[in-house]
N, C-alpha and C positions, 0 to 999 in steps of 0.2 A: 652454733658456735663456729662449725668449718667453713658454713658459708660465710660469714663476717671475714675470717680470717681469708677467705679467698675473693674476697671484693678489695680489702687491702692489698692484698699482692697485687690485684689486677689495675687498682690506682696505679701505686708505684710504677708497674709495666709500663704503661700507659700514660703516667706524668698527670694524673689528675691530680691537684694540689688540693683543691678544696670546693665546695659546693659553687661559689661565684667564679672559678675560675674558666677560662670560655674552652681553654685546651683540653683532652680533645674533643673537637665539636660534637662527635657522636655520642660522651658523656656528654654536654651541656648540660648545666640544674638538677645535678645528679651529685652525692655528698659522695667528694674527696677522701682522702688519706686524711684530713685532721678530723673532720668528723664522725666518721667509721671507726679510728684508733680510739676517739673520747668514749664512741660506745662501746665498743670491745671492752675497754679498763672497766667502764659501765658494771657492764653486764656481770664483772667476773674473771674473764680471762686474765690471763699472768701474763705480765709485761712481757716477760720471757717466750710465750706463747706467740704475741704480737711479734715478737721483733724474728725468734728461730722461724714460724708457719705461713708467714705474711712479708715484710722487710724483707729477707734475708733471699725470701722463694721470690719473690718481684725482683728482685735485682741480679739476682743470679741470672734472671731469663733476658734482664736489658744486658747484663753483659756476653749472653752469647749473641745474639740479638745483633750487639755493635760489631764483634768479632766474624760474624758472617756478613757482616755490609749490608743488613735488614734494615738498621736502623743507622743514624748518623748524631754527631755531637751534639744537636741543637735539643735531641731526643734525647737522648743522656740525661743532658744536666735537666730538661723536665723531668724525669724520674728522681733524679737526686733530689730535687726543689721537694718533691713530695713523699721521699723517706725521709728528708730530713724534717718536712711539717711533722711527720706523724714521732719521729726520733723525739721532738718536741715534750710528746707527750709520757716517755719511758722515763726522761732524764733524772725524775725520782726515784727510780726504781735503779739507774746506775750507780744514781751516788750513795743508797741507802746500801748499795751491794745486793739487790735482789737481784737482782740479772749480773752476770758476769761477765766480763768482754774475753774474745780468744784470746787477747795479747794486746800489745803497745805495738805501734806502726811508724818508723820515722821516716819523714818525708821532705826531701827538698829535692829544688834543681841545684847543681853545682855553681862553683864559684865563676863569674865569668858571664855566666847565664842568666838572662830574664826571662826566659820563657814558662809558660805555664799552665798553660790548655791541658798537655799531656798527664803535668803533674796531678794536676785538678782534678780530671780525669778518674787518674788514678786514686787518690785521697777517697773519694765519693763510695768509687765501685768496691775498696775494701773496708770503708767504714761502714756501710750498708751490709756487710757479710760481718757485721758483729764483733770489727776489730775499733780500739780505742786509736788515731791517726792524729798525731804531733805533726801538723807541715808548716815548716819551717820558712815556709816561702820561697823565691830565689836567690839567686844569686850566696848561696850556703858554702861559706869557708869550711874544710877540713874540722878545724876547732872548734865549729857548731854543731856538726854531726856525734864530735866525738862526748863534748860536754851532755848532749843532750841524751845518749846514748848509757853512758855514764849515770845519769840521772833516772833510769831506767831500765836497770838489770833484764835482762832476757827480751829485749825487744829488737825488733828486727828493723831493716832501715833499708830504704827506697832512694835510689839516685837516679835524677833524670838530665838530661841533653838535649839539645835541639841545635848546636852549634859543635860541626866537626873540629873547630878552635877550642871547645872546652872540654873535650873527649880527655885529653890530657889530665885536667883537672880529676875529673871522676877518676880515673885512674889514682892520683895521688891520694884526695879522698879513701879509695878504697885501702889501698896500701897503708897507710895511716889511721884508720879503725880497728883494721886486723890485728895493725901492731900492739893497739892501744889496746885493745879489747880482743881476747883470743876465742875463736868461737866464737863471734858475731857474727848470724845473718847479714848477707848484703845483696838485695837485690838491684836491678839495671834494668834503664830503657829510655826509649827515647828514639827519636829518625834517624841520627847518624852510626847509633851501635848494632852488633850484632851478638851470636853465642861466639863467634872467634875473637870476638873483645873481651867478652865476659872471663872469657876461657884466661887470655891474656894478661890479664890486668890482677887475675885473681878472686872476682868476684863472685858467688853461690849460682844467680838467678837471673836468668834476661828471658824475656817476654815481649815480642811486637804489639800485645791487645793487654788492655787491663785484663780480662776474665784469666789471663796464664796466669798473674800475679796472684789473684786473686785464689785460683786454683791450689797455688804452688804453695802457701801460708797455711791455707787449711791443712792440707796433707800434714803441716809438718806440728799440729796440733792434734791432728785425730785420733 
């Protein structure tokens, strides 16, 4: 059983998606994250088993992984492609409420912005650590973060940037949740901000690498 659950981690790691797929060469013809998750459910183990022992431990490691400059984006999202195959196969077990998520995650870029990499990014590396993640897309008005937020008692909410012209924006954004909503998480990030923005503007949380994010949620569930 542990070794199953540590072939899945190491798909994920690794961005193996599934027995045909050629990435990485050194798996070649070698069964994936979907087919390893179908056996695991197989055999027995608890969806919950798969997602905390396997998921959760595989993507932890790409997110330090990208955080130390070992690995780069194109490696990412292969990792995600193959927690989300195997995510694929829990999705019973989240709606029936066998497996439980840490929390709600809300995610957009600000208004003004279309950028998305970052956001993306992000969405992937905390939904794989067993969070349930709303993203919103870009270019996200104030009144989409707040509605959505609203919609969603005790979740926490992710603003991203890539345009020192919409820094403003997030800033309003943030002002304008707080108001709405008292005791809201509000985390930040993005190339043009810093903690002296964060600091600034009001906001809980800023992080240069997804894994701080990621980091910084869990703590405040544990």
């Amino acid at each position: 059983m542990e070794q199953l659950l540590e072939q899945i981690a190491i798909c994920v790691e690794f961005g193996k998606i599934n027995k045909l797929a050629p990435y990485p060469p050194d798996m070649k013809g070698q069964d994936g994250a979907d087919e390893l998750t179908g056996k695991a459910l197989d055999q027995g183990i608890s969806a919950d088993d798969v997602l905390q022992k396997a998921l959760i431990k595989g993507m932890e490691k790409v997110g330090i992984k990208f955080r130390e400059n070992k690995i780069f984006v194109p490696q990412v999202l292969m990792s995600a492609k193959a927690m989300h195959t195997a995510m694929e196969h829990l999705k019973p077990s989240f709606q029936s409420g066998t497996i439980r998520r840490k929390g709600i995650f809300v995610i957009g870029t600000v208004a003004g912005d279309l950028h998305d990499i970052g956001k993306n990014l992000v969405s992937m590396m905390i939904e794989g650590n067993g969070w349930q993640v709303i993203d919103l897309g870009t270019d996200v008005k104030p009144e989409k973060f707040i509605e959505m937020a609203k919609a969603n008692p005790g979740c926490k909410v992710g603003l991203s940037a890539l345009l020192t012209t919409t820094m403003g924006n997030m800033e309003k954004t943030v002002k304008e949740l707080k108001e709405q909503i008292p005791g809201i998480i509000v985390l930040i990030g993005g190339a043009p901000v810093n903690d002296n923005f964060r600091e600034k503007i009001g906001a809980d949380f800023y992080s240069p690498d997804p894994q701080g994010a990621v980091e910084y949620l869990n703590k405040l569930v544990a």
